[in-house]
N, C-alpha and C positions, 0 to 999 in steps of 0.2 A: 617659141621654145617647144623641143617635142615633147609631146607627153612619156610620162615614163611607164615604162609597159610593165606590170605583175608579172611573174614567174609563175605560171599554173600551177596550181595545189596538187602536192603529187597524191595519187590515189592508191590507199594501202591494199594491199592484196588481199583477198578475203581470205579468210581462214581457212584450213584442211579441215575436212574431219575429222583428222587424228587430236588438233587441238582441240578444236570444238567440243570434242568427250572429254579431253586433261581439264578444257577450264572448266565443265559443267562440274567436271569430278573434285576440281579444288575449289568453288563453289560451295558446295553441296560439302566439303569436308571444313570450309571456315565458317559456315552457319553454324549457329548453337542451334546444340541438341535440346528438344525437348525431354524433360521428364516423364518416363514413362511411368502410367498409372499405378500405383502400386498394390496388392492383391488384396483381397478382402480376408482378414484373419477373425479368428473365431474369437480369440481371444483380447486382440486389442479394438474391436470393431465392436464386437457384441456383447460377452461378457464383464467385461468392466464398463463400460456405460451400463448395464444391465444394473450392475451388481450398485454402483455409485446411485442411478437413479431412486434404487427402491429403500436403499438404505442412508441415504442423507434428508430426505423428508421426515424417518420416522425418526432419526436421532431429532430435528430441531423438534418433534411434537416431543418428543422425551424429556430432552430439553429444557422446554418450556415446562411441563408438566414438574418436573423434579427442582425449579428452583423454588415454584411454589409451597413448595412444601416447608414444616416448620425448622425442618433439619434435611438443607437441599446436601446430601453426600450421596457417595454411589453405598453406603452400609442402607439408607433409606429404600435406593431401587432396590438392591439385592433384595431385601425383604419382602416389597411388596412384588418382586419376580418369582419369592417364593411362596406367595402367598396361595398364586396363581396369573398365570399370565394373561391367560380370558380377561381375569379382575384387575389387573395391569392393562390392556388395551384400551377395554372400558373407562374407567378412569381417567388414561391419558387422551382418547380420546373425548369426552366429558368436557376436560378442564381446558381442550386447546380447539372446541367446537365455534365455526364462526357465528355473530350476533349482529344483530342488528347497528351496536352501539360501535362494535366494530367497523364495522362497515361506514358509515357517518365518521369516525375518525379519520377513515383512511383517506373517504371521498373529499375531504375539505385538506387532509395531508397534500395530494393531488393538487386538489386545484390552489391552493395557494403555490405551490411550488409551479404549477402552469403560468399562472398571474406573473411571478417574477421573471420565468423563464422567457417571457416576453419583451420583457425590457430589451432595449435595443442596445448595443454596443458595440465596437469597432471589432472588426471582420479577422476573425484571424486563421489559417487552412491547416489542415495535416496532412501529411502526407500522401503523396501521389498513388494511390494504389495499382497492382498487377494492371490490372484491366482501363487502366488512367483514371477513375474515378480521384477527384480531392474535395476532400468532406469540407467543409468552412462551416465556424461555430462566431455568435457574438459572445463575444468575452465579459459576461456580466455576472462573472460567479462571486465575485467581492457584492455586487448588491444582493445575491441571495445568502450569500454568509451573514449579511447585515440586518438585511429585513427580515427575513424568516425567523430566528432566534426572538426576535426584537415583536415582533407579531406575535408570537407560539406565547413570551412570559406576559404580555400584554392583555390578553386573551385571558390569560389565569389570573392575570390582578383583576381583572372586569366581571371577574366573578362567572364567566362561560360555561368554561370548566375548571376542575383542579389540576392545580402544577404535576398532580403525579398520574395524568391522566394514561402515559405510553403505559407506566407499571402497572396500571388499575385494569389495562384491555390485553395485556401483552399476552395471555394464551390465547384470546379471540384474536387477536390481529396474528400472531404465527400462521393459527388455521388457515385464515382467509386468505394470505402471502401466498402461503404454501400450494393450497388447491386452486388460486386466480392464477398465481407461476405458472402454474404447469399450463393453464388454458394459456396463457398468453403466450409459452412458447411454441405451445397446437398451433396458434393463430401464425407464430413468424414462420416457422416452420413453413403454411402453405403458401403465406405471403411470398417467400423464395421461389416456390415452387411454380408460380403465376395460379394458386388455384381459389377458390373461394370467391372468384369475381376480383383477389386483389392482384396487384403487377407490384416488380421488387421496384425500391429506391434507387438502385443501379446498375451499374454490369457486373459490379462481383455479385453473382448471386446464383442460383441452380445446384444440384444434388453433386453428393462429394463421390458417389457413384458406390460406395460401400454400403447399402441397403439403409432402411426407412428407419431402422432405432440407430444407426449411428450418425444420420441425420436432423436426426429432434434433440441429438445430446448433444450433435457440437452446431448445429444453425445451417442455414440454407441461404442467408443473407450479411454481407458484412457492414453494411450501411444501411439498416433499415430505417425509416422515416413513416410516422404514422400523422398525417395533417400538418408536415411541417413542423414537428419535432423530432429530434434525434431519438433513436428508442435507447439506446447505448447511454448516450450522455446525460438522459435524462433520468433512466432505471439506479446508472453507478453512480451516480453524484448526485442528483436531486433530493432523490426517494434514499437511496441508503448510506448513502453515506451525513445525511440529514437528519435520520430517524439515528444513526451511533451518535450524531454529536448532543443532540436534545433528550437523550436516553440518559443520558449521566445527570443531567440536572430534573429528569421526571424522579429517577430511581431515589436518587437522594432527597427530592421533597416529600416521597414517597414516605422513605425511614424515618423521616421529621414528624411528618403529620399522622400517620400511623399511629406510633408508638406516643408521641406526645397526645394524645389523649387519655392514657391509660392513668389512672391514679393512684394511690400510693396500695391500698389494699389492692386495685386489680395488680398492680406488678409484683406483688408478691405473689398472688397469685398462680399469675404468668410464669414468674421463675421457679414455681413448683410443679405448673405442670407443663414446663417445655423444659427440661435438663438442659442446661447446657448454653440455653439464649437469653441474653441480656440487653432488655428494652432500653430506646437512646433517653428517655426522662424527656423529652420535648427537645432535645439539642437535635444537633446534625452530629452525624459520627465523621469522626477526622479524613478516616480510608475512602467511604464515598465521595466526600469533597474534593479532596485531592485526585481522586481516580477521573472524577466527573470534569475538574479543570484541566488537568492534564490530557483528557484523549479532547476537549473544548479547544485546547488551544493547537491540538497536532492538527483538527480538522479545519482548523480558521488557514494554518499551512496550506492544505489539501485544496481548500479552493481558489487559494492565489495562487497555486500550480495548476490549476485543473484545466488551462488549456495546454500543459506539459504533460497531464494525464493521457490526455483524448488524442496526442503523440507518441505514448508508449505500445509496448508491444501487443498491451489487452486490449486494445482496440483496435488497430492496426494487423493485427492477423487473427485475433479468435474472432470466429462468428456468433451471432447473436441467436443463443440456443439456450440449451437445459444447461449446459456446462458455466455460459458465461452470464446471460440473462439471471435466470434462475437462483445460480449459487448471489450474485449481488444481490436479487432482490428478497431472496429468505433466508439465503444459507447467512449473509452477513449480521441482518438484525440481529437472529436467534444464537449466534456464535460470538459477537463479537461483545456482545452486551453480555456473556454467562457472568462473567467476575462479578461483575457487578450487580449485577439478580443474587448471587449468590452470598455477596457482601448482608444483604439486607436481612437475609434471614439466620446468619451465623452473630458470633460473640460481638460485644460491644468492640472489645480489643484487638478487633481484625484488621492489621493496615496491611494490605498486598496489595499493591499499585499492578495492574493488568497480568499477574503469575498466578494469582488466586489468593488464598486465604491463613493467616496465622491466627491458628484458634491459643490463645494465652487466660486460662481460667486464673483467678482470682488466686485460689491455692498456691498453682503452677508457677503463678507468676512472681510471688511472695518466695518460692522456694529460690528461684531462678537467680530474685538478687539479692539475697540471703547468699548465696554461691557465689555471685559478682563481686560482693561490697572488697572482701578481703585482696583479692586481686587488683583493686583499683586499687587500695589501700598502701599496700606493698609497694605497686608502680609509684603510688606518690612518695613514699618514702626515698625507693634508692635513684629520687630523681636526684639530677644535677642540683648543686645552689645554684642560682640566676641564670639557667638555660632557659631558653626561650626557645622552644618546635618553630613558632613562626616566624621569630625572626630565621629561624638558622635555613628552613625551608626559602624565602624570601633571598636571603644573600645565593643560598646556591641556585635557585633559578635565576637571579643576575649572571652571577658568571658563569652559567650554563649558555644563558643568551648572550654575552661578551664574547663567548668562547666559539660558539654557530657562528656569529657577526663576522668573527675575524678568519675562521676556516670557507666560509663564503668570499670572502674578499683573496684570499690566496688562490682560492682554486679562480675566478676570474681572473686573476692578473697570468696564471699559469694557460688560459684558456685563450684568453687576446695573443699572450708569447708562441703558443702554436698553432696557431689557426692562422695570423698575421691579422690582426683586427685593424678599427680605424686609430684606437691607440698605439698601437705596437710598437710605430717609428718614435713615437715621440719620449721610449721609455728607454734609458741607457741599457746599452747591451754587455758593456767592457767593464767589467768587475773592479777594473784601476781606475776608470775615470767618472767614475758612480758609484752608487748602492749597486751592489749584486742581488739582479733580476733576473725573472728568465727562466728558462732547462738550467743552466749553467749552474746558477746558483743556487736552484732546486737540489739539481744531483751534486752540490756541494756541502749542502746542509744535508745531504742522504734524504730527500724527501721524493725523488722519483727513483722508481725503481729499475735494476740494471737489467730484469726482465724481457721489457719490452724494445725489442730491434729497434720500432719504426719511428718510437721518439726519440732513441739516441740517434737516428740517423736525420731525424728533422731538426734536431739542434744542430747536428752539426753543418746542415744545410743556410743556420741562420748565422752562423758565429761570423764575424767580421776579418774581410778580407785584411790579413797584416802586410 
């Protein structure tokens, strides 16, 4: 049998020059453009990182300095601003200078939260960054929500230290935040930079090309790693968002063990010469507890998200500098903990759950339902005989939910009738030899409106050939 012979490949002509220039030019016009660098502005580049920088350190020393005080209000700063501001620096600087005892808090803060951050757990990535880099974390933030707390009150039953230790160091631990922040973000800063002897963590890294202060404010590194810790994940979650949630229960043992030593001549005392504040007698105040439970329980959330965190945008595009480092690791303590610094040294009767402070004096408060009682009085008068709010609430949230139940189930049956779902066929269409369903008997009941062309014309696309 012959073999059967191939037809030669035919060979395409090679291209003109004239193409060769159209397809390099369509080419060259279907590639994405790159973004061109954008110019360096005086004002969004220099001056406000400038202005942010020099003035969010010295509010958290202010801060700090003004809750300590006996009456933390801004009538207190005003005062001592007019006293002299020299003697206001002074001061503030004084009461928010680092210490030794500081320093020992912070360092075993650290290493226990190191110790946990060890623990090993199942691998989980964020996203793919510009340059391909993908960060991968072990997921073991439910064992430091667990251990840490659980360590920190253990530590204060054993008698180490006392439970109100964050409140007892909290102007030396600002300072120390404050002035090691800024070192630390000197240090990432070069880190990006390749200088200091260090190299970056990955390929996002190098100058935003906007000069050396708007580079220390927003970072030079977006994944930086210092011995196989994340700095990111470790600064926002570890360290501060750890020191908010254990701050509510120092500050509140704080106002306990405080005040509950004072004895009956000293608190009168006290209330003679502090106007205005009112010692807890050895209890706990209601507002601290509750303030201290309530941000306890939103951060026990925060770290069952927190590999949802390390997936949002603050990590993910801001880099690790003065803007993002820095403001978590002093701007959050020293701001997010004020209510409750301030809870401690205000009236007994202050319940403001994280808005701040209602000051209710004794007097004020005697007039207040003195004002009330009559009003409530009245309402109970021209109430109903046998009305019941709760029941009557109760019934109409049922048939509120009867009523959603059954406007869900309409709009589905009107949904399958024109769309042609897997239902459709099986649901009568002819008004005489069924229930009336459908367009049909929508727009018979007047429930579809005569408005729209394209559903009167898909009904009648469906009606039944007579």
């Amino acid at each position: 049998m012959p073999a059967t012979r191939r037809s030669p490949a035919r060979e395409r002509p090679s291209p003109s020059p004239q193409r060769r220039r159209s397809g390099v030019a369509k080419s060259a016009a279907a590639a994405p453009k790159q973004a061109a660098p954008s110019k360096l502005s005086l004002v969004d580049h220099v001056l406000l990182p400038l202005l942010l920088m020099v003035t969010t350190p010295t509010f958290c020393h202010i801060t700090a300095w003004l809750t300590a005080q006996p009456e933390p209000t801004l009538s207190t700063l005003a005062a001592a601003a007019a006293a002299g501001p020299a003697a206001l620096a002074a001061d503030v600087l004084a009461s928010t200078m680092p210490d030794a005892k500081a320093a020992v808090l912070l360092t075993a803060f650290s290493g226990l939260a190191l110790l946990i951050y060890a623990i090993p757990g199942p691998v989980k990535f964020g996203p793919i960054s510009d340059r391909g880099a993908r960060p991968a974390y072990a997921d073991n933030a439910m064992w430091h929500c667990v251990l840490f707390p659980l360590v920190f009150v253990l530590g204060a039953a054993a008698g180490l230290y006392p439970l109100s230790v964050l409140y007892d160091h909290f102007g030396a631990t600002v300072g120390l935040l404050n002035f090691g922040g800024l070192a630390f973000c000197a240090l990432l800063y070069a880190k990006g930079l390749s200088r200091l002897g260090l190299r970056p963590s990955g390929p996002d890294a190098g100058s935003s090309g906007k000069g050396l202060l708007f580079d220390y404010y927003w970072g030079t590194e977006l994944y930086p790693q210092l011995g196989g810790v994340d700095v990111k994940r470790f600064v926002n979650c570890r360290i501060s968002m750890t020191y908010w949630m254990l701050a509510g229960v120092s500050f509140a043992a704080a106002s306990h063990s405080r005040h509950g030593r004072l004895g009956a001549s000293s608190l009168s005392e006290a209330c003679r010469t502090l106007p205005g504040t009112f010692p807890r007698h050895g209890r706990l105040d209601p507002g601290l507890v509750l303030c201290a439970a309530s941000q306890f329980v939103y951060l026990v959330k925060f770290f069952y998200w927190e590999i949802g965190y390390m997936r949002s945008i603050d990590i993910i595009t801001d880099r690790a500098g003065f803007y993002e480092t820095w403001g978590c690791l002093v701007l959050a303590p020293a701001v997010l903990t004020l209510h409750m610094r301030s809870f401690w040294g205000m009236s007994e009767d202050s319940y403001g759950i994280g808005l701040g402070a209602l000051h209710l004096h004794a007097p004020y408060a005697e007039h207040g339902a003195a004002a009330v009682r009559p009003l409530v009085a009245r309402r109970r008068r021209h109430r109903r005989p046998g009305s019941h709010t709760l029941a009557r609430r109760v019934r109409a949230l049922a048939c509120g939910v009867a009523l959603r139940r059954d406007l869900r189930r309409r709009a589905a049956r009107r949904r399958i009738q024109f769309r042609g779902g897997p239902a459709a066929a099986a649901l009568p269409r002819d008004g005489r030899r069924g229930p009336r369903v459908g367009p049909q008997a929508d727009r018979h009941r007047g429930r579809v409106p005569r408005h729209r062309p394209e559903e009167r014309q898909h009904a009648r696309r469906r009606e039944p050939a007579q």
